[in-house]
C-alpha positions as semicolon CSV with decimal commas, in nm:
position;residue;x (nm);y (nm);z (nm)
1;X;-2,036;-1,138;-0,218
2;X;-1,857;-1,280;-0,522
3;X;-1,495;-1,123;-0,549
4;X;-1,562;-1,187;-0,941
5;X;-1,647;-0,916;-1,213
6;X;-2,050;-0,906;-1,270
7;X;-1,938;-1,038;-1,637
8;X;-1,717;-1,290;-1,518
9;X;-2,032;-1,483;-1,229
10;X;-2,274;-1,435;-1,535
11;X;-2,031;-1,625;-1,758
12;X;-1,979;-1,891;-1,484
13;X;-2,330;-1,904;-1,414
14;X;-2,426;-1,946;-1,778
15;X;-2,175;-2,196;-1,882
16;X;-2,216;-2,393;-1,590
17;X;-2,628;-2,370;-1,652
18;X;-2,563;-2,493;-2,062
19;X;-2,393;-2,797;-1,923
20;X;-2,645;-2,891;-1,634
21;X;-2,922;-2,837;-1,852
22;X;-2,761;-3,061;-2,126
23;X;-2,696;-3,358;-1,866
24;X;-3,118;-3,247;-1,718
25;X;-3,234;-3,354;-2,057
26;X;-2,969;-3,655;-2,133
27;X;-3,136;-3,768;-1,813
28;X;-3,458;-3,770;-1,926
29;X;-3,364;-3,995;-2,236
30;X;-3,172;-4,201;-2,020
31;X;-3,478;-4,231;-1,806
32;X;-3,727;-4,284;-2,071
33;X;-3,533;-4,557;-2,207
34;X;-3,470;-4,743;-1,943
35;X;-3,814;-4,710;-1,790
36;X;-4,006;-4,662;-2,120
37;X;-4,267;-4,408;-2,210
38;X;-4,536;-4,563;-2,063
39;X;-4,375;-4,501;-1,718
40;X;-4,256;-4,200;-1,790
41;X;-4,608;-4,095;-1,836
42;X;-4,767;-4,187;-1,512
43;X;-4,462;-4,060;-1,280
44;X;-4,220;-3,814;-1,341
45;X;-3,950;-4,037;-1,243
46;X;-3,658;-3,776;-1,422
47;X;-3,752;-3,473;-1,259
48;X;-3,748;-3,648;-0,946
49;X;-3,399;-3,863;-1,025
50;X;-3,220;-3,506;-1,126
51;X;-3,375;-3,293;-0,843
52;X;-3,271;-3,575;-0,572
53;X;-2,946;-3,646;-0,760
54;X;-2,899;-3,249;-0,781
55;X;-2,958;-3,178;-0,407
56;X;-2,734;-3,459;-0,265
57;X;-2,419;-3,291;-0,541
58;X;-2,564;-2,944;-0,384
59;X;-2,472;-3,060;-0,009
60;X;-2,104;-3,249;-0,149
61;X;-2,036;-2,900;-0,307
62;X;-2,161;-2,684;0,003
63;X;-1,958;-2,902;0,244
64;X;-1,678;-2,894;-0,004
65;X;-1,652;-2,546;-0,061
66;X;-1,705;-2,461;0,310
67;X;-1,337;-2,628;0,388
68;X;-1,177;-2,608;0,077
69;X;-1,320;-2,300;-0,147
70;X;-1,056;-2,101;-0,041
71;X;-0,982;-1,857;-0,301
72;X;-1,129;-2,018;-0,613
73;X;-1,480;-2,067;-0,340
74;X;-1,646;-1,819;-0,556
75;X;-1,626;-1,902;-0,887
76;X;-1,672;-2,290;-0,847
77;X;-1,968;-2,167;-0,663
78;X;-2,106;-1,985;-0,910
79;X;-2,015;-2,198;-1,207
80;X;-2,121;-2,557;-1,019
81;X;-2,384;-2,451;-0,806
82;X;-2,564;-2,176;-0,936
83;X;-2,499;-2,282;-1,305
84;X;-2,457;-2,619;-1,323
85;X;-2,686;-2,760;-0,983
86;X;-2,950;-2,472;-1,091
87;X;-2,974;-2,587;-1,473
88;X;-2,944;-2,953;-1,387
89;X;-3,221;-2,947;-1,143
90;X;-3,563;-2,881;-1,221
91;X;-3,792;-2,673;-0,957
92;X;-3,977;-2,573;-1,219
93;X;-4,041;-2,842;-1,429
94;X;-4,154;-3,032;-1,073
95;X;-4,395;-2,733;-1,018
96;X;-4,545;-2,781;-1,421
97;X;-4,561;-3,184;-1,381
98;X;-4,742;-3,123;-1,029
99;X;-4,967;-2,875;-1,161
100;X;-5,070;-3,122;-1,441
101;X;-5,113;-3,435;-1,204
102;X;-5,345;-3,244;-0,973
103;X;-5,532;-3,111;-1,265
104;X;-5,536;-3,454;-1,421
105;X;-5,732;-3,564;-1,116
106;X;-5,427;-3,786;-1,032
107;X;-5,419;-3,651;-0,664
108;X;-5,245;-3,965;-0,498
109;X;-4,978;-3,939;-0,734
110;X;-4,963;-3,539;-0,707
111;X;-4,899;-3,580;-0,321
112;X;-4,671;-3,894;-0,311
113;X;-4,477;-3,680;-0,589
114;X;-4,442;-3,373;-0,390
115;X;-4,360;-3,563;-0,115
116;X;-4,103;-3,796;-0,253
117;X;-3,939;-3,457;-0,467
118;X;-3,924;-3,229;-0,116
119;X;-3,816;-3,591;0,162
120;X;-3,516;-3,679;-0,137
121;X;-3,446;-3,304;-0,194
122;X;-3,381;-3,205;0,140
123;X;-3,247;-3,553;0,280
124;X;-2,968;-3,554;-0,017
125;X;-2,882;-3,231;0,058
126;X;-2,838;-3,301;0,408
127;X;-2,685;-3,663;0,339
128;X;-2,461;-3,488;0,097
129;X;-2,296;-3,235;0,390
130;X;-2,281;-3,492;0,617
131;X;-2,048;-3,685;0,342
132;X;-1,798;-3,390;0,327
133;X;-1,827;-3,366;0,690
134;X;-1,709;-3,706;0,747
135;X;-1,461;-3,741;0,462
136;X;-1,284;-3,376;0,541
């Protein structure tokens, strides 16, 4: 349970959200223009970049917070990982683009998708605890 004001988590949640939903979409671009369009269009290579980039920064702050949160645990919480880790990642947008591939008829893709999203998800998150594990 937060030891902040309801206000105060919202606030942290929702300014931490603005910004990771800022740097979500810069990503895209980023993406797009490095890759071009035309890649972009077969594979959703950004929602798959921020959602394995996310969940590895997700596992660093989890591991971080468990030894160092202290007092402040709840707030940086709230305001990196709820807000910023929950608008920067893109659950979602993976579940609309894998929707769209399977109704596309693109079933290959649809499954190496999932697969790739849920193995880099998970296996960042993991990587990223084991990190702040090692490095505490």
């Amino acid at each position: 349970m937060s030891s902040l004001s309801p206000l105060a988590a919202t606030v942290n949640v929702a300014i931490g959200g603005a910004f990771g939903a800022a740097l979500r979409y810069q990503a895209g671009r980023a993406m797009t223009t490095w890759l071009g369009a035309p890649a972009m269009g077969v594979f959703p290579w950004a929602t798959l970049a921020v959602n394995a980039l996310g969940s590895l920064l997700m596992g660093v702050l989890a591991g971080w917070l468990a030894r160092h949160g202290g007092e402040s645990g709840d707030q940086l919480r709230l305001l990196l990982g709820a807000g910023l880790l929950g608008g920067f990642t893109t659950f979602s947008a993976f579940s609309l683009e894998l929707v769209l591939l399977i109704q596309r008829g693109q079933y290959a893709i649809a499954v190496l998708y999932a697969f790739l999203s849920f193995a880099l998800g998970i296996s960042g998150l993991f990587f990223g605890l084991v990190v702040m594990r090692t490095v505490s």
